[in-house]
N, C-alpha and C positions, 0 to 999 in steps of 0.2 A: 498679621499679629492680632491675638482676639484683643479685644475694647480696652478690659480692665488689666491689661498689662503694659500697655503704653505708659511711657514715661510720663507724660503730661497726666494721665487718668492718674498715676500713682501720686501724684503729686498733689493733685487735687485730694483725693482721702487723703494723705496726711497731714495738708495745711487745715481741712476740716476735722479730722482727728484731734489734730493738735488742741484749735479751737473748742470742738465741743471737753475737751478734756479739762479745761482752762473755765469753762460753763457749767460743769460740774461740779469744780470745786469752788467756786463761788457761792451756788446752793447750798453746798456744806458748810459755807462757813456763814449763809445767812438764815438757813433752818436748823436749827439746833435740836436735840435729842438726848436724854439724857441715858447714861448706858443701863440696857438691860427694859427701856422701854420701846412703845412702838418706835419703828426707824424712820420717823417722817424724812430726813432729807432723800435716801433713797427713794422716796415712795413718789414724791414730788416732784423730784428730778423725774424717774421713770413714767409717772403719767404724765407732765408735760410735753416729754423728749415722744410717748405716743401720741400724744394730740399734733405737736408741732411733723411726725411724720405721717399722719393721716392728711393735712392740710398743705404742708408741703409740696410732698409726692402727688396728691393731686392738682396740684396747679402745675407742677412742673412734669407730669405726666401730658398733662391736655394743652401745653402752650408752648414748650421746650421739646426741640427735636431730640433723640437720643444721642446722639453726635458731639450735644456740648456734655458738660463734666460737672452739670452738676448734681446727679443723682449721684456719684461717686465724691461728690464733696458735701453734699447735703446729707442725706443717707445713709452713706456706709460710715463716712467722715465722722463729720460733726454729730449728727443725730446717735450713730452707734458709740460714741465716745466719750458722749453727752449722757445716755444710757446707761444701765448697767446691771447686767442680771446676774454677773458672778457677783458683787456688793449683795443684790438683794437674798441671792442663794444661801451666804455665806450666813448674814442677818438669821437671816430665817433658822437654818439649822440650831447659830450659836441660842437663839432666843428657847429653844426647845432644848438643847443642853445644858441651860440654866434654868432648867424649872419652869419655862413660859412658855408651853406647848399649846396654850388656846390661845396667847396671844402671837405664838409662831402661825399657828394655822389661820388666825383673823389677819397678819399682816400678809400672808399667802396668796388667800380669796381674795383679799381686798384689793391687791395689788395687780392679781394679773385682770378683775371685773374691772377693776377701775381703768387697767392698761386697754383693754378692749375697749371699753363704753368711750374712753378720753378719744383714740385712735377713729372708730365710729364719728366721733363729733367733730373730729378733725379734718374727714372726708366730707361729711356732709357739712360743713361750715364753707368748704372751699366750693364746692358745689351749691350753696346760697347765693354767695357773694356771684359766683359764674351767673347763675340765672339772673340776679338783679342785673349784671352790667349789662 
């Protein structure tokens, strides 16, 4: 039976689902936004949930066999549910339907440069700390 259909692997994304979902909404109700301006809790959540899967996924790529469950509880789980790119989709279109199409397009750029560079930092942060130990 392939990996990610095991009952235990399913089980694992969804206790981590569950969680990152529950991690999400706590950022929302600790970054506030006011409507109709930039969407900081999205944006926050989103480069965090990159960094924390760049830094993640690398340690648990170089030290975790694939066999345990936690790239489908970290990863797809938590981290994807922690995430969220229909939220930031939806932001974005609504911010340009209201009249705020350079501030639709600056939360855009900003979001996927930032998703990258945070994701980047988050590989190579895990990759410091490897070399130091």
């Amino acid at each position: 039976m392939d990996e990610h259909r095991r009952p235990a692997a399913l089980a694992a994304l969804a206790l981590g689902g569950a969680m990152g979902t529950a991690a999400r909404y706590r950022v929302a109700q600790v970054v506030h936004a006011a409507p109709g301006s930039f969407p900081w809790p999205t944006f926050w959540t989103n480069v965090s949930g990159s960094f924390a899967l760049g830094l993640i996924l690398a340690v648990v790529l170089r030290h975790f066999p694939p066999r345990l469950y936690l790239r489908p509880f970290v990863a797809v789980g938590f981290i994807g549910a922690y995430t969220t790119y229909s939220t930031f989709a939806v932001e974005t279109v609504l911010l340009a339907r209201d009249g705020q199409a350079v501030l639709a397009l600056i939360y855009a750029a900003s979001s996927l440069f930032a998703g990258f560079l945070f994701a980047w930092a988050g590989i190579r942060s895990a990759r410091l700390v490897r070399s130091r130990a």
